[in-house]
C-alpha positions in Angstrom: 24.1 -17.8 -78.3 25.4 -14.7 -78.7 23.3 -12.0 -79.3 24.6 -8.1 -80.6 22.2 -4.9 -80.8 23.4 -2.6 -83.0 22.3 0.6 -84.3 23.4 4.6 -84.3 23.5 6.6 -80.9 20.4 7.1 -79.3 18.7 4.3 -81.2 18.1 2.4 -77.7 20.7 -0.2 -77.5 21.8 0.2 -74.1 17.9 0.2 -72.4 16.3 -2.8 -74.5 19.5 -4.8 -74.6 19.5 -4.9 -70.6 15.6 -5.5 -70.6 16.3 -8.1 -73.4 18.8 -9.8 -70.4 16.1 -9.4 -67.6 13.3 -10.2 -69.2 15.0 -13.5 -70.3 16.2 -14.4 -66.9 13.1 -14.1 -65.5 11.9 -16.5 -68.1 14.6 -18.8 -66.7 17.0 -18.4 -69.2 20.8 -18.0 -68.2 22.0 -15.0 -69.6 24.3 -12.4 -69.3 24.9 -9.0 -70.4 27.9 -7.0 -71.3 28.6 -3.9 -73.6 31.4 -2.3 -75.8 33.6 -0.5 -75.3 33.9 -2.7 -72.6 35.0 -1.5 -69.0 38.4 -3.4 -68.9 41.3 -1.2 -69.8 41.3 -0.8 -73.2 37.4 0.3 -73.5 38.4 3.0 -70.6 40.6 4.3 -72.9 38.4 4.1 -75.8 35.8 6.1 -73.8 38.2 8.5 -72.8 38.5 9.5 -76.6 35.2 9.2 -77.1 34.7 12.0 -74.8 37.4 14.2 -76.8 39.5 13.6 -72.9 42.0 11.5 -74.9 43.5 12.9 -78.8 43.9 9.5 -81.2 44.4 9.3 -84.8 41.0 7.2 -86.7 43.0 4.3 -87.6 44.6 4.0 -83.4 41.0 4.0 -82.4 39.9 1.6 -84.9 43.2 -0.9 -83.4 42.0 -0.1 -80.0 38.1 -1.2 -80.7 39.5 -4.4 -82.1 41.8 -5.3 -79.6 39.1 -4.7 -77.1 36.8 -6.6 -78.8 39.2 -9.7 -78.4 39.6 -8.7 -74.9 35.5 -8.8 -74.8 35.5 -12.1 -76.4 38.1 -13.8 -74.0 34.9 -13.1 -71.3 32.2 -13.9 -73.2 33.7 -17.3 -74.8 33.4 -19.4 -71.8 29.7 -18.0 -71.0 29.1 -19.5 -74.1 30.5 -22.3 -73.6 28.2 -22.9 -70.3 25.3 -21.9 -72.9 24.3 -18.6 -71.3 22.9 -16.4 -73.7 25.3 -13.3 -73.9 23.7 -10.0 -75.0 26.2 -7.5 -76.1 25.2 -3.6 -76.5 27.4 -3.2 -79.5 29.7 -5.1 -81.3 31.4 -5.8 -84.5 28.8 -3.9 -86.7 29.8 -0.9 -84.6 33.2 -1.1 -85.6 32.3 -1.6 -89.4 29.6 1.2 -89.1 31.7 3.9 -87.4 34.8 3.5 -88.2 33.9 2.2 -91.6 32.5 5.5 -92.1 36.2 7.0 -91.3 38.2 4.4 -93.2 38.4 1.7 -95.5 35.7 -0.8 -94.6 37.6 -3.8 -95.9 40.5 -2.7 -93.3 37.7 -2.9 -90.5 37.1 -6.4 -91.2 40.7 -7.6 -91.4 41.4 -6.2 -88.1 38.0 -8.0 -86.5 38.5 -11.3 -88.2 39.9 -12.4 -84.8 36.3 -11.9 -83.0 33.6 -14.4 -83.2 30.6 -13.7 -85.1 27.2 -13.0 -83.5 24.2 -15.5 -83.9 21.7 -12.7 -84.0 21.9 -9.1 -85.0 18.9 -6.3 -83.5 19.9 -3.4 -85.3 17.6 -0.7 -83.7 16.7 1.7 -86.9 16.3 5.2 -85.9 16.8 8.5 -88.1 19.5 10.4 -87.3 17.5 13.7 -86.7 15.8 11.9 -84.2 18.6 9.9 -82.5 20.6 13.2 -82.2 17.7 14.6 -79.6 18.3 11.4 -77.2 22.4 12.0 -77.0 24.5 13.9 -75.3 26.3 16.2 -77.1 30.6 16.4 -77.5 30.9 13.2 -78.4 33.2 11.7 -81.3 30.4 11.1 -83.5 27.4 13.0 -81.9 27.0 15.3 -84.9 24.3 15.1 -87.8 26.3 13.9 -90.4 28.4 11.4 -89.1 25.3 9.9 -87.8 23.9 9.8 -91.2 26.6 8.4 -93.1 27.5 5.3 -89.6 23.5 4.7 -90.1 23.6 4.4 -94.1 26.8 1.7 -93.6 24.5 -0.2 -91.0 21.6 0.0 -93.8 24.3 -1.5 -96.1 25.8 -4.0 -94.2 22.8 -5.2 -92.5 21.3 -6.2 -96.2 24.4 -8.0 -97.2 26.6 -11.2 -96.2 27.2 -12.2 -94.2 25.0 -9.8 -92.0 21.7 -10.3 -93.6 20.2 -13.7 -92.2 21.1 -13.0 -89.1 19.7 -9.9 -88.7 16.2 -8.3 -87.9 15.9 -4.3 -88.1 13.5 -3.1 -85.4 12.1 0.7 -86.1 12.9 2.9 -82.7 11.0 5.5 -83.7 7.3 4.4 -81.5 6.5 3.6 -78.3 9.5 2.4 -75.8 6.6 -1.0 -74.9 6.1 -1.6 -78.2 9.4 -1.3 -79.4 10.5 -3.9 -76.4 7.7 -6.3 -77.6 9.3 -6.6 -80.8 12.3 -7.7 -79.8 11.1 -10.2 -77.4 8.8 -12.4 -80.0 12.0 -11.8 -82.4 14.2 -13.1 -79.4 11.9 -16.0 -78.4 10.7 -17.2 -82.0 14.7 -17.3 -82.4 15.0 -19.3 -79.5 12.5 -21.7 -79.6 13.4 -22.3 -83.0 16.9 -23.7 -81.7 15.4 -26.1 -79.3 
């Protein structure tokens, strides 16, 4: 199973994504956990731009998250295979949120179709005013209104096809516990509904 949180910067991803994959080992399930952009070559140079280090037009930064998205899935695929949960801090949503926001969103797609879509989507919901106080700022897209419009695609997306059965918003906003709680009975009402 392959799970993807998604949401705008400083919604949470990266800290209850890797207490989503400890939490589940100790539970005694196998899991792993992984992230995009990933830290194989092509996600160094993607953070490299991110970071304004590296100058690339919006459409060459869109090639270079998909290709190393299919780099990403060339690890993940035999972890599923073995039946290891994978947990992914970002994925294809990302893509279609951010640089949707830049370019046609159809485009987006075509260049993703290659990736394998994620069983379950936690897209971590946080306004933008907020998220901007959790983020370091001179990134890419740490400004106001590029946050606003990547979170209104998500909104979009995430009550749509094929996105919309597979995904459960979680507000960000509260209490880090309670927030965590959340996901975990999502996460294990999923999971024991597979079994």
């Amino acid at each position: 199973m392959l799970i993807a949180f998604e949401g705008i910067d400083g919604s949470g991803k990266t800290t209850h994504s890797k207490r989503l994959y400890f939490k589940l080992r100790d539970l005694g399930y196998k899991s792993e956990w992984t992230s995009e952009p990933t830290k194989g070559p092509i996600g160094t140079i993607i953070r490299k731009a991110l970071r304004g280090e590296l100058e690339f037009d919006t459409k060459i930064l869109a090639l270079l998250f998909a290709a190393d998205r299919i780099y990403h899935n060339e690890r993940i695929s035999p972890l599923l295979k073995e039946g290891k949960i994978v947990i992914s801090d970002r994925y294809i949503l990302s893509s279609l949120a951010y640089q949707g926001s830049e370019l046609p969103i159809e485009w987006v797609y075509f260049i993703n179709r290659w990736a394998r879509m994620p069983d379950i989507v936690i897209y971590l919901d946080l306004e933008p005013e907020d998220a901007i106080k959790r983020v370091k700022s001179g990134e890419r897209y740490h400004l106001i209104d590029k946050l606003r419009r990547v979170r209104d695609i998500y909104l979009k997306l995430i009550n749509s096809n094929p996105w919309k059965n597979k995904t459960y918003l979680v507000n960000t906003s509260g209490r880090e516990e309670e927030v965590f709680r959340e996901i975990l009975d999502i996460t294990l009402s999923v999971l024991r509904g597979i079994k």
